[in-house]
N, C-alpha and C positions, 0 to 999 in steps of 0.2 A: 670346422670353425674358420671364419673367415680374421684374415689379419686386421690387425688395428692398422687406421692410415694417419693417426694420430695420436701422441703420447696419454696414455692410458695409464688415472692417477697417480699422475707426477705431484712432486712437491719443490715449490718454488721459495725457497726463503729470502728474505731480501739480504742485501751486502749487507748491511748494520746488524742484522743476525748473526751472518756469517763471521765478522770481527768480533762477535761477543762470545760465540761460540768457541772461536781460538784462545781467547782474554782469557775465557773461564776452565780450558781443558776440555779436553775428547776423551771418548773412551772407543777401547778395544778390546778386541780376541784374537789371542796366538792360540793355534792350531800346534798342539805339543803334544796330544795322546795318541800318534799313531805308533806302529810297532817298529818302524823303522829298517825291515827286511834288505833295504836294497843296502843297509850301512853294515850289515852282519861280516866279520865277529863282533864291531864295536859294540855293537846292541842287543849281543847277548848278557851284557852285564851291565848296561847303563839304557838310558830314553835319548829317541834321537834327540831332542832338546840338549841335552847335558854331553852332544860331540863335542870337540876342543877343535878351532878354527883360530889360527893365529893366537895362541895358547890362552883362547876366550870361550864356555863353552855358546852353543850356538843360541840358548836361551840368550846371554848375556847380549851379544849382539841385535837381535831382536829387539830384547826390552831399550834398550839406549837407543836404537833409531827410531822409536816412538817415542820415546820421553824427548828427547830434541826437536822433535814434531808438534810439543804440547800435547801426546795421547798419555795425560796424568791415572786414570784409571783403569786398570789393565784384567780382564779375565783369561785363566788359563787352562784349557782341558786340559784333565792328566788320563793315561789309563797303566802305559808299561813304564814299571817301574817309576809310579808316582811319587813316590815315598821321596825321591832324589831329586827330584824338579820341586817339591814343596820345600825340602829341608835347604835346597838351595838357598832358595827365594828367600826364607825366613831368614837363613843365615847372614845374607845381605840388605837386612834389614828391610824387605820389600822393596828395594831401590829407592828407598824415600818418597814412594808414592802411594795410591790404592793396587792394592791385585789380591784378586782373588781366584779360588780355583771352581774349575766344575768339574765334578770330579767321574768321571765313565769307568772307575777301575770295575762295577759288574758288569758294564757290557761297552763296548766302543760301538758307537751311536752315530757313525760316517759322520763326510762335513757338515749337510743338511742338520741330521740329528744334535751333533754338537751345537750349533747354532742354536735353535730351539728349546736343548734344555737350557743353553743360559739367557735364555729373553729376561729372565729376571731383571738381570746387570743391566742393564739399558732401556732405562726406565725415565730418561730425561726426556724423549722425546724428541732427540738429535740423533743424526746419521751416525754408524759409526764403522771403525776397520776393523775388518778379518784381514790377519797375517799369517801365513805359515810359517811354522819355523825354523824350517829348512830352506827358507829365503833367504837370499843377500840381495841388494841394489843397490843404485846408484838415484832411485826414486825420490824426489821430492812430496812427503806425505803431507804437507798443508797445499801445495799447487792439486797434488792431485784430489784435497776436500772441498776446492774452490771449485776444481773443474765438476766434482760431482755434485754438487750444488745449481753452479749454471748451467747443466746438462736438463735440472727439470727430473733425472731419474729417479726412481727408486731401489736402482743395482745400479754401480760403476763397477767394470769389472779394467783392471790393469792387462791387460794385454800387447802382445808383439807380431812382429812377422817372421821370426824364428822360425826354423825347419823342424816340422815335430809331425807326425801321424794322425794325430787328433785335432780339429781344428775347430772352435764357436765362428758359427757363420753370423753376420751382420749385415744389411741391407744400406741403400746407400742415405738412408734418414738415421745409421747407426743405430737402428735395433734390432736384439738381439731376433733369430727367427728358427736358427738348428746348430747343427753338428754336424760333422762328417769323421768319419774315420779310414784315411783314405790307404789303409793298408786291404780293408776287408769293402770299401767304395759302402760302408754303411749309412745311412744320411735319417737322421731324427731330429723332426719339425712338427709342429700344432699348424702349420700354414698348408692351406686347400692349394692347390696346382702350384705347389713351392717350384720355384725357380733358381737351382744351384749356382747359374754363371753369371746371375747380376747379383752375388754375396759373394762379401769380401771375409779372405779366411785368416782367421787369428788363434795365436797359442797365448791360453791364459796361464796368467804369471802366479798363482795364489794369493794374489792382493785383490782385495775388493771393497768398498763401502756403502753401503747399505743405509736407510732407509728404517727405523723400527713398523712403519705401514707394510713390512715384507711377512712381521708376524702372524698377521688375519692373514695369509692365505698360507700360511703353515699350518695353520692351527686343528685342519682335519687330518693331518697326515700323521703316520707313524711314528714312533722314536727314533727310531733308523732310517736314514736314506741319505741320497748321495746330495752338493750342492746342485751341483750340474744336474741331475735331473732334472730337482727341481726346478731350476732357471729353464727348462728347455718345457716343462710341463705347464710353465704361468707366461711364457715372453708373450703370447698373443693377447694378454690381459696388462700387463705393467711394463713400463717401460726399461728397460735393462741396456745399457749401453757400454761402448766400453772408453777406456784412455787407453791413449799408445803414446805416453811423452816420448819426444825427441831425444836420441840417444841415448836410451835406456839401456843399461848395462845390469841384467839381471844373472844369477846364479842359482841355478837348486843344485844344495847340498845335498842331494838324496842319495849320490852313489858314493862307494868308494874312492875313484878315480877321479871325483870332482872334489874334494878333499883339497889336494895342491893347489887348483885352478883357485878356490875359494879362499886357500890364506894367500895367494899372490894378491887377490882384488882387495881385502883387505889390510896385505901390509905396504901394501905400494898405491 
């Protein structure tokens, strides 16, 4: 398959959208049903959501950097240990917003799949964010739904130049085109005579905003599958690009040892 040399069904909305869309609220999906192995013992008896981070669990952080954002409507996989990330929620009264759950406790349905069972929730016809929530930042999430707006995309993927293994490759019109995993020099692309040294390599941060035209081309697929496959199986067909705001100050909670580093960022 030959590359697109041009953005391929993008959606353009105008500014006076984009200011109505903020007026009126966003919506989103936090990423809370994985098993959380690399935070083990803590998750043998709790969901990585419900870690305590500057004596806040990590769900709590999450939902308040979107609700400050204007993301008033909130969806939540659950799968380990749902029962504790629901009774939360409820217990704080849903943060005074919409949230609701999709709930994966019979089967965890990767990133892809979790996206797709809840296409329901996102039924307005606007862009909206996936967050993991084992993120922290220092992100501006309304700059970064302007930026993916003016981008014309229908994937904004948050990205960096951190030092990591894995890297989404991006060409110099900033479309997405492969991957590389440059421990095993693996390289996966839909691009005929792909060219590795003119793409630029970036670590994705778990932020992204999307597009609900990302559904039609999910709609053949499985229940289960990865985001990033996907992104890596449709980029020759739709435009997927990423943001790298300026001094981005990101954090995955995911291990143990990153535990400290995460309540210094957020108590100083």
């Amino acid at each position: 398959m030959k590359a697109a040399q041009n953005p391929i069904n993008s959606v353009s909305p105008s500014p006076s959208l984009l200011e109505r869309d903020l007026g009126r609220g966003l919506k989103a999906m936090i990423f809370a049903a994985g098993l959380g192995t690399r935070l083990k013992p803590l998750t043998d008896t709790m969901p990585k959501a419900m870690v305590p981070v500057a004596g806040k669990p990590l769900l709590w952080h999450t939902i308040q950097k979107l609700k400050m954002a204007g993301f008033n409507e909130i969806i939540i996989n659950v799968h380990h240990f749902a029962e504790q990330i629901i009774d939360y929620v409820e217990a704080n009264n849903r943060f005074g917003i919409r949230i609701e759950f999709s709930d994966e406790r019979d089967q965890l349905l990767d990133t892809g799949g979790g996206i797709k069972k809840a296409a329901w929730f996102f039924d307005d016809g606007k862009p909206f964010l996936i967050h993991n929530v084992d993120i922290l930042s220092n992100i501006d999430l309304q700059s970064l739904y302007r930026s993916h707006l003016e981008n014309n995309a229908i994937a904004t993927l948050v990205c960096s130049e951190r030092k990591t293994s894995r890297y989404l490759l991006f060409d110099e019109n900033n479309f997405l085109h492969g991957w590389i995993n440059e421990k095993t020099q693996e390289i996966r692309t839909p691009v005929t005579n792909f060219n590795l040294e003119t793409h630029r390599r970036l670590a994705f941060s778990g932020i992204h905003i999307l597009h609900p035209e990302i559904f039609r081309y999910m709609q053949p697929l499985p229940e289960k599958f990865s985001i990033i496959d996907f992104y890596l199986s449709v980029c020759n067909e739709i435009h997927i690009s990423p943001s790298t705001p300026n001094n981005l100050n990101i954090i995955d909670v995911g291990k143990i040892n990153s535990l400290k580093e995460a309540d210094k960022f957020l108590l100083y």
